[in-house]
C-alpha positions as CSV (number, residue, x, y, z in Angstrom):
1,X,20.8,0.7,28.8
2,X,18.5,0.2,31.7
3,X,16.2,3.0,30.3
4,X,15.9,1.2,26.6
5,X,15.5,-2.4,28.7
6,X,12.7,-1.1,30.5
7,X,10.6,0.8,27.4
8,X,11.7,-2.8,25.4
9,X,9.8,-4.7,28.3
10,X,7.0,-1.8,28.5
11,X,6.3,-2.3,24.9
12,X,6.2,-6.1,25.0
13,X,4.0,-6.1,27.8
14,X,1.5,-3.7,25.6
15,X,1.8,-6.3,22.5
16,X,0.6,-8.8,25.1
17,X,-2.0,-6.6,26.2
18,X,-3.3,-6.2,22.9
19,X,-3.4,-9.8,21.7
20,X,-5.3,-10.8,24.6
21,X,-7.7,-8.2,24.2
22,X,-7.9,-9.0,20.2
23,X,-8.6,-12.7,21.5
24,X,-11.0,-11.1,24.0
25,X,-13.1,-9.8,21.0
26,X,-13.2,-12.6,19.1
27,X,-14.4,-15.0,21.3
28,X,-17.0,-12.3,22.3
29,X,-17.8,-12.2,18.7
30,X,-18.1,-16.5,18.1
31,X,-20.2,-16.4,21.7
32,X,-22.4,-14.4,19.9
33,X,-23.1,-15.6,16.6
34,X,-23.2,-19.1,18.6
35,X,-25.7,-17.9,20.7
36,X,-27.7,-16.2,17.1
37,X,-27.6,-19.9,15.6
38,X,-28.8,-21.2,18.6
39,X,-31.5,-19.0,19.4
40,X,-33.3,-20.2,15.7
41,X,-33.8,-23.5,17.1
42,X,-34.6,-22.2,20.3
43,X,-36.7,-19.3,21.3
44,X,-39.1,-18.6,23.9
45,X,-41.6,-17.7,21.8
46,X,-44.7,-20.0,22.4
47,X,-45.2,-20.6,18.5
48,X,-41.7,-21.7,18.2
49,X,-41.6,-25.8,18.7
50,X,-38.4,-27.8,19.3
51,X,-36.5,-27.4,16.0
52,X,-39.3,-29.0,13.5
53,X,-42.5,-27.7,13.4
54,X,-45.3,-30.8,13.4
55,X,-48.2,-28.9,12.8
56,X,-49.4,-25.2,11.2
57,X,-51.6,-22.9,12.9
58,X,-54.1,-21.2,10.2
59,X,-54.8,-17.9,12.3
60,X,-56.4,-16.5,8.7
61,X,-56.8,-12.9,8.5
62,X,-55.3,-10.3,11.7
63,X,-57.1,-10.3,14.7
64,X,-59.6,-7.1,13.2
65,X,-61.2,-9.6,10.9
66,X,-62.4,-11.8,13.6
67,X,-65.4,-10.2,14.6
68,X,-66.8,-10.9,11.1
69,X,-65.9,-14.5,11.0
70,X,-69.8,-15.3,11.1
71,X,-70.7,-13.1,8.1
72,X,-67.1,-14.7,6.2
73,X,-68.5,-18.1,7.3
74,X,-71.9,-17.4,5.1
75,X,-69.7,-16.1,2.3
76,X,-67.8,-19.3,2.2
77,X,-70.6,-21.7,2.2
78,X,-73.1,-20.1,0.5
79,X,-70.3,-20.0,-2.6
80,X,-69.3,-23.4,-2.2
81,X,-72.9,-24.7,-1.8
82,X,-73.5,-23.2,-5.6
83,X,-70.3,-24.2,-6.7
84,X,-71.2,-27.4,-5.3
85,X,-74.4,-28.1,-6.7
86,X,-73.8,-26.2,-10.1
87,X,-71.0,-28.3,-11.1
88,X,-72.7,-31.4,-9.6
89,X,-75.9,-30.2,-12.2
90,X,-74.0,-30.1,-15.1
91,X,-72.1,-33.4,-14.2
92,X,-75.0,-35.6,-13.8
93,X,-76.4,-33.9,-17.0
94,X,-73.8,-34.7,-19.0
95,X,-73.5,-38.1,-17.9
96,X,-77.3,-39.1,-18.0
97,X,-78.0,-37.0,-21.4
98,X,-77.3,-38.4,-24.7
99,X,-77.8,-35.6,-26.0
100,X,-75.0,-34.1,-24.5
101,X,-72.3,-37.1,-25.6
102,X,-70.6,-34.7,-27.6
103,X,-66.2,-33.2,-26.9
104,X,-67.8,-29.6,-25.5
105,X,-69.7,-31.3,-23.3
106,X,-67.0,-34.1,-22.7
107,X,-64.7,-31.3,-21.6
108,X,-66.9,-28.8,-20.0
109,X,-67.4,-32.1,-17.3
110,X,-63.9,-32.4,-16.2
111,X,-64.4,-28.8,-15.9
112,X,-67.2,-29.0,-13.6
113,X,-65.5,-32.0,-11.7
114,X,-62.1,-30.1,-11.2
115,X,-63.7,-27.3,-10.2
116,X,-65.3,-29.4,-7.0
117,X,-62.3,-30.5,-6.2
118,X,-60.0,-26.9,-6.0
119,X,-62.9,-25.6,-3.9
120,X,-63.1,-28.7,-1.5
121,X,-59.5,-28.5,-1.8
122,X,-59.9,-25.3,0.7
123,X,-62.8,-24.3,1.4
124,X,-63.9,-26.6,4.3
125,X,-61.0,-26.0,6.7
126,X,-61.5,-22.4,5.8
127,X,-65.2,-23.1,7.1
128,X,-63.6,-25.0,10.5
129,X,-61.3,-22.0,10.9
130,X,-63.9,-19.5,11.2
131,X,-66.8,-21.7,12.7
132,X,-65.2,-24.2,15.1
133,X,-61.6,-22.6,15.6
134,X,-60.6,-26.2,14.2
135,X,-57.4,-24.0,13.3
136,X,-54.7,-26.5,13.4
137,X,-53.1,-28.9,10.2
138,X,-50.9,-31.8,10.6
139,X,-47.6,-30.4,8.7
140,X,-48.1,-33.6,6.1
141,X,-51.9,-32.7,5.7
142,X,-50.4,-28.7,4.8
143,X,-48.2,-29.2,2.4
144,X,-51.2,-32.0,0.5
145,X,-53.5,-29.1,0.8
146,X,-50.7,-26.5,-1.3
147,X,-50.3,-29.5,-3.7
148,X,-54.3,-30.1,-4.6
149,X,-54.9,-26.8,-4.9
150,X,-52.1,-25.8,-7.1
151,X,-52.2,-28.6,-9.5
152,X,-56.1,-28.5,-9.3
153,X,-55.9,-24.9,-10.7
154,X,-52.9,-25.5,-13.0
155,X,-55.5,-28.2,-14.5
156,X,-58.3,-25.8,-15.0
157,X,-55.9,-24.1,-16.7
158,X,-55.2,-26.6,-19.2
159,X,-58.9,-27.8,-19.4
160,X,-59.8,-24.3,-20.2
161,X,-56.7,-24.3,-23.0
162,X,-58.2,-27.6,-24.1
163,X,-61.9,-26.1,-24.5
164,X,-60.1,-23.0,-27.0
165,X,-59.0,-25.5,-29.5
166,X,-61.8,-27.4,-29.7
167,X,-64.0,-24.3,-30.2
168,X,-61.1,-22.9,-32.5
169,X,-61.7,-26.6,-34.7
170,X,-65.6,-26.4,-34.6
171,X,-65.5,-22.8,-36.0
172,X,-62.7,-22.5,-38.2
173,X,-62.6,-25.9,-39.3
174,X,-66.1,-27.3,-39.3
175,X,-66.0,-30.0,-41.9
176,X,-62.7,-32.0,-40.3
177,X,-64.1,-31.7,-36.9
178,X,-65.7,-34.8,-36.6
179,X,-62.1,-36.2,-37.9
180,X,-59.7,-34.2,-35.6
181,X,-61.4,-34.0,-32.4
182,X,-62.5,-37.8,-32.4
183,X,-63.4,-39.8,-28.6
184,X,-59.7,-41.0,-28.6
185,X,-58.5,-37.3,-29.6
186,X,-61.0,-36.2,-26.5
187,X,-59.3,-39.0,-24.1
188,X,-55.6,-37.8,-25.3
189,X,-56.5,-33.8,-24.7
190,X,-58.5,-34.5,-21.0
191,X,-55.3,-37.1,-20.1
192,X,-52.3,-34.4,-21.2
193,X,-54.5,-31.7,-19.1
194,X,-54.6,-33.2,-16.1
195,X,-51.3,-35.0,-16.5
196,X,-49.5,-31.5,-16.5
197,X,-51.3,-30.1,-14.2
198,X,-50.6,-32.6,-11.5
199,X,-47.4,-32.2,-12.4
200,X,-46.6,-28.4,-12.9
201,X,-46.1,-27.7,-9.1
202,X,-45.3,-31.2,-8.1
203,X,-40.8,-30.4,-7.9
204,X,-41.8,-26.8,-5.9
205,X,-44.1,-28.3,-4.0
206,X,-41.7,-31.4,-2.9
207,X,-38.8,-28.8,-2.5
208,X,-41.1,-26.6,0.3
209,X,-41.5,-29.2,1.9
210,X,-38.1,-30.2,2.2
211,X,-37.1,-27.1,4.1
212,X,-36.4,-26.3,7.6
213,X,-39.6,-25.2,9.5
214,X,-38.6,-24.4,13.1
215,X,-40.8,-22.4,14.1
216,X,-42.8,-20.0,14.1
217,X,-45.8,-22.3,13.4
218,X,-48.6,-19.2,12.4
219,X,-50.0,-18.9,9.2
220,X,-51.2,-15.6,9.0
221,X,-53.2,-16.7,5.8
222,X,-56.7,-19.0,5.1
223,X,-55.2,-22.3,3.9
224,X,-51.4,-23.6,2.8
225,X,-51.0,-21.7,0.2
226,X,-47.2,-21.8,-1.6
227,X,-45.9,-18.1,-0.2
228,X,-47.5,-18.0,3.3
229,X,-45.6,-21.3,4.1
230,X,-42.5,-20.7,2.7
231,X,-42.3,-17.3,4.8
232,X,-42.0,-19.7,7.8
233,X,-39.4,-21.6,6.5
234,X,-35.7,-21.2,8.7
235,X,-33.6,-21.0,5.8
236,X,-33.4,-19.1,2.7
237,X,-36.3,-19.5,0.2
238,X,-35.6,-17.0,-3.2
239,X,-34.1,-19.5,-5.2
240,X,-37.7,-21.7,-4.9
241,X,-39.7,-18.3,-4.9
242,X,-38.1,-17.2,-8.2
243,X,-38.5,-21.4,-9.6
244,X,-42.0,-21.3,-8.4
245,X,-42.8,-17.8,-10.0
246,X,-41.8,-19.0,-13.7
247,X,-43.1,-22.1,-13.0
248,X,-46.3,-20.2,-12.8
249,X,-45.7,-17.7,-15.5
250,X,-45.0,-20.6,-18.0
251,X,-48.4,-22.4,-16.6
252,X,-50.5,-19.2,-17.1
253,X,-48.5,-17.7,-20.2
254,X,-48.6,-20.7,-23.0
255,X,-51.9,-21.3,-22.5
256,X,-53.1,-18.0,-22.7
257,X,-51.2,-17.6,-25.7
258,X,-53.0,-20.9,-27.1
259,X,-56.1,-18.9,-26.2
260,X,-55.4,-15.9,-27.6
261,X,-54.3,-17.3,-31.0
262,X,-57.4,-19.4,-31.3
263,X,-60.0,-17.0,-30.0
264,X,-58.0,-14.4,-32.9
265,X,-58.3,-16.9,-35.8
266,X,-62.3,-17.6,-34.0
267,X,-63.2,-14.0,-34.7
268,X,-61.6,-13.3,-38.0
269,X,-63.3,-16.6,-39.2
270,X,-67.0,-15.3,-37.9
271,X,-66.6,-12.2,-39.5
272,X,-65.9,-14.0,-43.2
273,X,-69.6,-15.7,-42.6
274,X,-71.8,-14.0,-44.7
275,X,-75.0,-13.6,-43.0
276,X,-75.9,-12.4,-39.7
277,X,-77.7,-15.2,-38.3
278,X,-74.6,-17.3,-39.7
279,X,-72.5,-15.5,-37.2
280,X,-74.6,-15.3,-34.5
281,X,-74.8,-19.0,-34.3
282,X,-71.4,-19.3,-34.8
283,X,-70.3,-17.1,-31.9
284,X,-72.9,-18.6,-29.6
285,X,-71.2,-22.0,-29.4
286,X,-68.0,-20.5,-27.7
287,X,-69.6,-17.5,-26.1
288,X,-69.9,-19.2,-22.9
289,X,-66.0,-20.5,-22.4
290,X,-65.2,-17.3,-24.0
291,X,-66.4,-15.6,-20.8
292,X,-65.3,-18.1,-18.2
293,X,-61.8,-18.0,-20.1
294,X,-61.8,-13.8,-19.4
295,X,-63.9,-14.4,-15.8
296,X,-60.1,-16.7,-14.7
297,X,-57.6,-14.8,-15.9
298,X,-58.9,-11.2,-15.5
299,X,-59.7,-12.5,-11.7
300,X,-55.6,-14.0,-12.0
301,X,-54.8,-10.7,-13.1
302,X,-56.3,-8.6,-10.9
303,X,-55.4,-10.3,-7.5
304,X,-52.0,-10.4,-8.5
305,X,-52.1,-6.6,-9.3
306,X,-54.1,-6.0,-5.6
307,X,-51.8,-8.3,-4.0
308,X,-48.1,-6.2,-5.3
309,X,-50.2,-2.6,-4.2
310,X,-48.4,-1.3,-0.9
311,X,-51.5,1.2,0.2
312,X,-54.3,-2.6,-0.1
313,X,-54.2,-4.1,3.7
314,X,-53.1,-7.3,4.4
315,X,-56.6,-8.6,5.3
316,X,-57.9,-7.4,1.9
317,X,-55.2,-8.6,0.0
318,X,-56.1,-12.2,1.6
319,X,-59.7,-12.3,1.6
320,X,-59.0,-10.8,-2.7
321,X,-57.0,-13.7,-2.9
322,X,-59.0,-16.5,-1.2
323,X,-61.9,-14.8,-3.1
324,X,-60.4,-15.8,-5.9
325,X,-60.3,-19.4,-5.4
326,X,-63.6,-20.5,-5.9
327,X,-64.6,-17.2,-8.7
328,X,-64.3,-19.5,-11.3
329,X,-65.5,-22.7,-10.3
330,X,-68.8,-20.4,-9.1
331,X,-69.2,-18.7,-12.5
332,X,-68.8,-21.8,-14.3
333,X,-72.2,-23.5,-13.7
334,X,-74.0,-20.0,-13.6
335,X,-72.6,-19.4,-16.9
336,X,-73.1,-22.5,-18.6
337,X,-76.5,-22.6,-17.5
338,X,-77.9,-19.3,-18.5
339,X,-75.7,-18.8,-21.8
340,X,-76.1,-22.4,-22.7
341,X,-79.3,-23.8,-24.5
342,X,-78.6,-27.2,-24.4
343,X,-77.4,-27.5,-20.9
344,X,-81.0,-25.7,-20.1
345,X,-83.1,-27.4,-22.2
346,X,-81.6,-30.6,-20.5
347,X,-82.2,-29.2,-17.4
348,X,-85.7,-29.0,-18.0
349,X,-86.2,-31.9,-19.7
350,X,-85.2,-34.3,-16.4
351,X,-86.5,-32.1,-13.7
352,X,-89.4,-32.6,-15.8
353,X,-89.1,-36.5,-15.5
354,X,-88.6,-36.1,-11.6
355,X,-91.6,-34.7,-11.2
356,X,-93.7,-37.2,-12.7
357,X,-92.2,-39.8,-11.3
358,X,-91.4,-38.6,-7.7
Protein backbone atom coordinates (compact mmCIF):
# COMPACT_ATOMS: atom_id res chain seq x y z
CA UNK A 1 0.00 0.00 0.00
CA UNK A 2 2.74 2.39 0.84
CA UNK A 3 4.36 1.65 -2.65
CA UNK A 4 0.90 2.60 -4.65
CA UNK A 5 0.48 5.79 -1.99
CA UNK A 6 3.79 6.95 -2.97
CA UNK A 7 3.54 6.48 -7.17
CA UNK A 8 -0.35 8.06 -6.48
CA UNK A 9 1.47 11.22 -4.84
CA UNK A 10 4.46 11.06 -7.54
CA UNK A 11 1.98 11.19 -10.22
CA UNK A 12 -0.06 14.09 -8.69
CA UNK A 13 2.92 16.07 -8.07
CA UNK A 14 3.80 15.62 -12.04
CA UNK A 15 0.10 16.76 -13.03
CA UNK A 16 1.04 19.81 -10.95
CA UNK A 17 4.15 20.08 -12.62
CA UNK A 18 2.56 20.19 -15.84
CA UNK A 19 -0.15 22.65 -15.32
CA UNK A 20 2.14 25.14 -14.08
CA UNK A 21 4.34 24.73 -16.82
CA UNK A 22 1.26 24.82 -19.35
CA UNK A 23 0.35 28.18 -17.37
CA UNK A 24 4.05 29.09 -17.78
CA UNK A 25 3.59 29.06 -21.61
CA UNK A 26 0.75 30.85 -21.82
CA UNK A 27 1.48 33.71 -20.15
CA UNK A 28 4.80 33.66 -22.04
CA UNK A 29 2.72 33.51 -25.12
CA UNK A 30 0.06 36.73 -23.94
CA UNK A 31 3.55 38.65 -22.80
CA UNK A 32 4.38 38.38 -26.13
CA UNK A 33 1.70 39.17 -28.33
CA UNK A 34 1.09 42.13 -25.63
CA UNK A 35 4.39 43.32 -26.21
CA UNK A 36 3.76 42.77 -30.55
CA UNK A 37 0.52 45.12 -30.07
CA UNK A 38 2.52 47.38 -28.17
CA UNK A 39 5.44 47.76 -30.12
CA UNK A 40 2.96 49.19 -33.30
CA UNK A 41 2.37 52.17 -31.32
CA UNK A 42 5.66 52.23 -30.07
CA UNK A 43 8.92 51.74 -31.80
CA UNK A 44 12.19 53.25 -31.72
CA UNK A 45 12.28 53.93 -35.05
CA UNK A 46 12.82 57.73 -35.53
CA UNK A 47 9.95 57.83 -38.33
CA UNK A 48 7.56 56.33 -36.03
CA UNK A 49 5.59 59.25 -33.96
CA UNK A 50 3.49 58.75 -30.83
CA UNK A 51 0.57 56.65 -32.10
CA UNK A 52 -0.87 59.26 -34.97
CA UNK A 53 1.23 60.47 -37.43
CA UNK A 54 0.71 64.61 -37.88
CA UNK A 55 2.63 65.01 -40.77
CA UNK A 56 4.17 62.88 -44.09
CA UNK A 57 7.58 62.91 -45.10
CA UNK A 58 7.76 62.92 -49.19
CA UNK A 59 11.34 61.34 -49.43
CA UNK A 60 10.30 60.84 -53.51
CA UNK A 61 12.42 58.40 -55.28
CA UNK A 62 15.42 56.01 -53.24
CA UNK A 63 18.30 57.74 -52.22
CA UNK A 64 20.10 56.84 -56.00
CA UNK A 65 17.82 59.37 -57.53
CA UNK A 66 19.06 62.18 -55.57
CA UNK A 67 21.92 63.20 -57.26
CA UNK A 68 19.74 64.10 -60.30
CA UNK A 69 17.26 66.01 -58.35
CA UNK A 70 18.58 69.32 -60.34
CA UNK A 71 18.09 67.75 -63.81
CA UNK A 72 14.27 66.29 -62.36
CA UNK A 73 13.75 69.78 -61.08
CA UNK A 74 14.13 71.20 -64.94
CA UNK A 75 11.89 68.38 -66.11
CA UNK A 76 9.19 69.43 -63.70
CA UNK A 77 9.09 73.05 -64.43
CA UNK A 78 9.88 73.21 -67.79
CA UNK A 79 6.58 70.83 -68.29
CA UNK A 80 4.49 72.66 -66.02
CA UNK A 81 5.60 76.11 -67.43
CA UNK A 82 4.06 74.82 -71.00
CA UNK A 83 1.31 73.16 -69.43
CA UNK A 84 0.92 76.37 -67.74
CA UNK A 85 0.95 78.72 -70.36
CA UNK A 86 -0.65 76.41 -73.09
CA UNK A 87 -3.72 75.94 -71.32
CA UNK A 88 -3.72 79.56 -70.04
CA UNK A 89 -3.49 80.39 -74.25
CA UNK A 90 -6.29 78.64 -75.19
CA UNK A 91 -8.30 79.90 -72.08
CA UNK A 92 -7.91 83.47 -72.66
CA UNK A 93 -8.66 82.72 -76.42
CA UNK A 94 -11.70 81.20 -75.90
CA UNK A 95 -12.95 83.63 -73.60
CA UNK A 96 -11.84 86.87 -75.62
CA UNK A 97 -12.80 85.31 -79.23
CA UNK A 98 -16.17 85.28 -80.51
CA UNK A 99 -15.24 83.39 -82.81
CA UNK A 100 -14.64 80.70 -80.65
CA UNK A 101 -18.24 80.83 -78.61
CA UNK A 102 -19.10 77.62 -79.98
CA UNK A 103 -19.73 73.79 -77.44
CA UNK A 104 -16.02 72.42 -78.86
CA UNK A 105 -14.60 75.29 -77.79
CA UNK A 106 -16.92 75.63 -74.61
CA UNK A 107 -15.60 72.23 -73.65
CA UNK A 108 -12.15 72.14 -74.82
CA UNK A 109 -11.86 75.31 -71.94
CA UNK A 110 -12.78 73.37 -68.94
CA UNK A 111 -10.34 71.08 -70.47
CA UNK A 112 -7.54 73.48 -70.48
CA UNK A 113 -8.63 74.90 -66.93
CA UNK A 114 -8.75 71.30 -65.33
CA UNK A 115 -5.75 70.48 -66.74
CA UNK A 116 -4.02 73.55 -64.63
CA UNK A 117 -5.38 72.50 -61.82
CA UNK A 118 -4.27 68.44 -61.74
CA UNK A 119 -0.74 69.72 -62.55
CA UNK A 120 -0.73 72.49 -59.77
CA UNK A 121 -2.40 69.87 -57.84
CA UNK A 122 1.29 68.26 -57.69
CA UNK A 123 3.63 69.59 -59.28
CA UNK A 124 4.86 72.47 -56.98
CA UNK A 125 5.61 70.46 -53.81
CA UNK A 126 7.24 68.07 -56.20
CA UNK A 127 9.36 71.22 -57.23
CA UNK A 128 10.02 72.05 -53.19
CA UNK A 129 10.92 68.44 -52.71
CA UNK A 130 13.68 68.41 -55.10
CA UNK A 131 14.75 72.19 -54.87
CA UNK A 132 14.36 73.32 -51.25
CA UNK A 133 14.03 69.82 -49.36
CA UNK A 134 10.59 71.51 -48.34
CA UNK A 135 9.74 67.70 -47.94
CA UNK A 136 7.21 67.68 -45.23
CA UNK A 137 2.99 67.86 -45.56
CA UNK A 138 0.61 68.55 -42.79
CA UNK A 139 -1.33 65.04 -42.66
CA UNK A 140 -4.76 67.22 -43.52
CA UNK A 141 -2.80 69.14 -46.42
CA UNK A 142 -1.85 65.03 -47.72
CA UNK A 143 -4.81 63.58 -47.88
CA UNK A 144 -6.45 67.27 -49.86
CA UNK A 145 -3.57 66.81 -52.25
CA UNK A 146 -4.86 62.69 -53.05
CA UNK A 147 -8.38 64.13 -53.28
CA UNK A 148 -7.55 67.21 -56.05
CA UNK A 149 -5.66 65.15 -57.88
CA UNK A 150 -7.89 62.15 -58.17
CA UNK A 151 -11.08 63.86 -58.81
CA UNK A 152 -9.15 66.40 -61.05
CA UNK A 153 -8.23 63.45 -63.25
CA UNK A 154 -11.49 61.55 -62.84
CA UNK A 155 -12.89 64.95 -64.41
CA UNK A 156 -10.70 65.02 -67.41
CA UNK A 157 -11.99 61.92 -67.85
CA UNK A 158 -15.47 62.86 -68.12
CA UNK A 159 -14.57 66.18 -70.01
CA UNK A 160 -12.87 64.13 -72.51
CA UNK A 161 -16.21 61.63 -72.60
CA UNK A 162 -18.15 64.81 -72.95
CA UNK A 163 -15.98 66.08 -76.01
CA UNK A 164 -16.72 62.22 -77.89
CA UNK A 165 -20.43 62.94 -77.96
CA UNK A 166 -20.38 66.12 -79.04
CA UNK A 167 -18.04 65.31 -81.95
CA UNK A 168 -20.09 61.94 -82.38
CA UNK A 169 -23.48 64.71 -82.74
CA UNK A 170 -21.55 67.15 -85.11
CA UNK A 171 -20.55 64.26 -87.48
CA UNK A 172 -23.18 61.82 -87.48
CA UNK A 173 -25.92 64.07 -86.84
CA UNK A 174 -25.15 67.43 -88.28
CA UNK A 175 -28.53 68.89 -89.06
CA UNK A 176 -29.94 68.46 -85.09
CA UNK A 177 -26.78 69.66 -83.77
CA UNK A 178 -27.60 72.99 -83.20
CA UNK A 179 -30.90 71.43 -81.37
CA UNK A 180 -29.19 68.75 -79.19
CA UNK A 181 -26.16 70.27 -78.07
CA UNK A 182 -27.73 73.74 -77.21
CA UNK A 183 -25.86 76.39 -74.32
CA UNK A 184 -28.09 74.78 -71.58
CA UNK A 185 -27.34 71.16 -73.05
CA UNK A 186 -23.39 72.53 -72.84
CA UNK A 187 -24.03 73.81 -69.01
CA UNK A 188 -25.81 70.33 -68.11
CA UNK A 189 -22.70 68.09 -69.86
CA UNK A 190 -19.73 70.55 -68.23
CA UNK A 191 -21.95 70.38 -64.63
CA UNK A 192 -22.49 66.27 -64.66
CA UNK A 193 -18.57 66.14 -65.60
CA UNK A 194 -17.24 67.81 -62.98
CA UNK A 195 -19.94 66.81 -60.55
CA UNK A 196 -18.84 63.08 -60.91
CA UNK A 197 -15.64 63.65 -60.94
CA UNK A 198 -15.38 65.38 -57.65
CA UNK A 199 -17.25 62.84 -56.45
CA UNK A 200 -15.85 59.45 -57.87
CA UNK A 201 -12.95 59.26 -55.19
CA UNK A 202 -14.59 61.40 -52.59
CA UNK A 203 -16.05 57.87 -50.14
CA UNK A 204 -12.11 56.20 -50.72
CA UNK A 205 -10.62 59.18 -50.18
CA UNK A 206 -12.63 60.02 -46.77
CA UNK A 207 -12.14 56.22 -45.81
CA UNK A 208 -7.96 56.60 -46.10
CA UNK A 209 -8.17 59.04 -44.22
CA UNK A 210 -10.00 57.54 -41.52
CA UNK A 211 -7.40 54.93 -40.90
CA UNK A 212 -4.76 54.47 -38.35
CA UNK A 213 -1.38 56.00 -39.34
CA UNK A 214 1.14 55.37 -36.63
CA UNK A 215 3.93 55.59 -38.03
CA UNK A 216 6.11 55.18 -40.18
CA UNK A 217 5.69 58.77 -41.56
CA UNK A 218 7.95 58.18 -45.10
CA UNK A 219 6.50 58.32 -48.38
CA UNK A 220 8.75 56.79 -50.48
CA UNK A 221 6.71 58.40 -53.53
CA UNK A 222 6.45 62.23 -55.15
CA UNK A 223 3.18 63.44 -53.82
CA UNK A 224 0.01 61.64 -51.74
CA UNK A 225 -0.95 59.55 -54.07
CA UNK A 226 -3.90 56.88 -53.01
CA UNK A 227 -1.47 53.53 -52.72
CA UNK A 228 1.73 55.04 -51.31
CA UNK A 229 -0.35 56.34 -48.30
CA UNK A 230 -2.36 53.66 -47.63
CA UNK A 231 0.93 51.33 -47.39
CA UNK A 232 1.55 53.37 -44.15
CA UNK A 233 -1.59 52.87 -42.80
CA UNK A 234 -1.47 50.35 -39.22
CA UNK A 235 -4.24 48.39 -40.04
CA UNK A 236 -5.49 46.35 -42.77
CA UNK A 237 -6.19 48.26 -46.11
CA UNK A 238 -7.48 45.44 -49.02
CA UNK A 239 -10.98 45.90 -48.55
CA UNK A 240 -10.37 49.90 -49.60
CA UNK A 241 -7.63 48.77 -52.17
CA UNK A 242 -10.02 46.36 -53.99
CA UNK A 243 -13.20 49.51 -53.50
CA UNK A 244 -10.74 51.91 -54.83
CA UNK A 245 -9.52 49.62 -57.76
CA UNK A 246 -13.24 49.34 -59.28
CA UNK A 247 -13.97 52.50 -58.34
CA UNK A 248 -11.27 53.36 -60.85
CA UNK A 249 -12.09 50.59 -63.38
CA UNK A 250 -15.78 51.89 -63.54
CA UNK A 251 -14.26 55.65 -63.87
CA UNK A 252 -11.92 54.65 -66.76
CA UNK A 253 -14.13 51.73 -68.33
CA UNK A 254 -17.74 53.55 -69.16
CA UNK A 255 -16.25 56.26 -70.49
CA UNK A 256 -14.05 54.66 -72.64
CA UNK A 257 -16.74 52.65 -73.78
CA UNK A 258 -18.78 55.95 -74.53
CA UNK A 259 -15.68 56.78 -76.59
CA UNK A 260 -15.28 53.88 -78.32
CA UNK A 261 -18.96 53.58 -79.45
CA UNK A 262 -18.97 57.18 -80.66
CA UNK A 263 -15.51 57.32 -82.27
CA UNK A 264 -17.00 53.68 -84.12
CA UNK A 265 -20.33 55.21 -85.36
CA UNK A 266 -17.69 58.71 -86.25
CA UNK A 267 -15.77 56.60 -88.71
CA UNK A 268 -18.43 54.44 -90.25
CA UNK A 269 -20.33 57.73 -90.80
CA UNK A 270 -17.07 59.54 -92.62
CA UNK A 271 -16.62 56.76 -94.71
CA UNK A 272 -20.55 56.93 -96.19
CA UNK A 273 -19.41 60.73 -97.30
CA UNK A 274 -18.98 60.66 -100.83
CA UNK A 275 -16.08 62.79 -101.69
CA UNK A 276 -12.77 63.10 -100.39
CA UNK A 277 -12.56 66.48 -99.46
CA UNK A 278 -16.05 65.77 -97.70
CA UNK A 279 -14.25 63.46 -95.43
CA UNK A 280 -11.25 65.13 -94.88
CA UNK A 281 -13.16 67.95 -93.33
CA UNK A 282 -15.16 65.84 -91.54
CA UNK A 283 -12.37 63.97 -89.77
CA UNK A 284 -10.50 67.17 -89.11
CA UNK A 285 -12.99 68.50 -86.65
CA UNK A 286 -12.39 65.62 -84.13
CA UNK A 287 -8.83 64.78 -85.15
CA UNK A 288 -7.42 66.64 -82.44
CA UNK A 289 -9.51 65.13 -79.23
CA UNK A 290 -9.17 61.98 -81.11
CA UNK A 291 -5.49 62.10 -80.33
CA UNK A 292 -5.57 63.61 -76.89
CA UNK A 293 -8.33 60.84 -76.15
CA UNK A 294 -5.49 57.89 -77.27
CA UNK A 295 -2.40 60.32 -75.77
CA UNK A 296 -4.54 59.64 -71.87
CA UNK A 297 -5.50 56.44 -71.98
CA UNK A 298 -2.58 54.70 -73.88
CA UNK A 299 -0.34 56.76 -71.23
CA UNK A 300 -3.19 55.15 -68.42
CA UNK A 301 -2.43 51.99 -69.96
CA UNK A 302 0.88 51.83 -70.15
CA UNK A 303 1.97 53.03 -66.66
CA UNK A 304 -0.34 50.68 -65.17
CA UNK A 305 1.25 47.83 -67.33
CA UNK A 306 5.17 49.30 -66.20
CA UNK A 307 3.94 49.74 -62.74
CA UNK A 308 2.59 45.48 -62.28
CA UNK A 309 6.30 44.46 -64.24
CA UNK A 310 8.53 42.91 -61.40
CA UNK A 311 12.11 43.30 -63.49
CA UNK A 312 11.01 47.87 -63.86
CA UNK A 313 12.71 49.52 -60.55
CA UNK A 314 10.93 51.21 -58.13
CA UNK A 315 12.44 54.65 -59.08
CA UNK A 316 11.31 54.09 -62.77
CA UNK A 317 8.10 52.85 -61.93
CA UNK A 318 7.61 56.30 -59.93
CA UNK A 319 9.15 58.77 -62.01
CA UNK A 320 6.61 56.51 -65.24
CA UNK A 321 3.96 57.29 -62.98
CA UNK A 322 4.49 60.94 -61.96
CA UNK A 323 5.40 61.32 -65.67
CA UNK A 324 2.20 60.64 -66.31
CA UNK A 325 0.56 63.24 -64.44
CA UNK A 326 1.03 66.21 -66.34
CA UNK A 327 1.28 64.00 -70.23
CA UNK A 328 -1.89 65.02 -70.90
CA UNK A 329 -2.41 68.33 -69.69
CA UNK A 330 1.11 69.10 -71.70
CA UNK A 331 -0.15 67.52 -74.95
CA UNK A 332 -3.35 69.24 -74.74
CA UNK A 333 -2.36 72.83 -75.69
CA UNK A 334 0.45 71.50 -78.17
CA UNK A 335 -2.12 69.56 -79.82
CA UNK A 336 -4.81 71.92 -80.06
CA UNK A 337 -2.62 74.45 -81.30
CA UNK A 338 -0.85 72.82 -84.15
CA UNK A 339 -3.85 70.44 -85.34
CA UNK A 340 -6.35 73.22 -84.77
CA UNK A 341 -7.00 76.04 -87.40
CA UNK A 342 -9.15 78.05 -85.56
CA UNK A 343 -7.36 78.05 -82.33
CA UNK A 344 -4.19 79.35 -84.56
CA UNK A 345 -5.73 81.59 -86.62
CA UNK A 346 -6.97 83.19 -83.28
CA UNK A 347 -3.72 83.05 -82.03
CA UNK A 348 -2.53 85.19 -84.68
CA UNK A 349 -5.07 87.35 -84.98
CA UNK A 350 -4.60 88.89 -81.14
CA UNK A 351 -0.86 88.67 -80.85
CA UNK A 352 -1.37 90.65 -83.92
CA UNK A 353 -3.41 93.24 -81.93
CA UNK A 354 -0.72 93.30 -79.17
CA UNK A 355 1.66 94.30 -81.19
CA UNK A 356 0.16 97.31 -82.50
CA UNK A 357 -1.00 98.41 -79.58
CA UNK A 358 1.87 97.61 -77.10
Amino acid sequence: MGVKEELQKKSSALEEAKEQLTKEEEDKVNLKQGLRKWNMFQLPDSNRSNFTVREFVIAGGERSLEEFYTELSVSLLLGYLITLIGNLVIIVLVLVDHRLHTPMYYFLWNLSFVDILITTAVIPKMLAVCLMKDNVISFEGCFLQMYCFLSFECTECFLLTVMAYDRYIAICKPLHYSTIITDRMCVILVAIAWILGLLGPFTSVILAAQLPYCGPNKLIYWFCDYPPVLKLACTDTTFLIDLAFAVAMIIVYIPWLIIVSSYIRIIVSIFRIPSGEGRRKAFSTCSSHLILVLTYFLSIGFVYIVVKMENISSDTRTLLAVCNCFITPMANPIIYSLRNKEIRDSFVRHTAIIKVFP
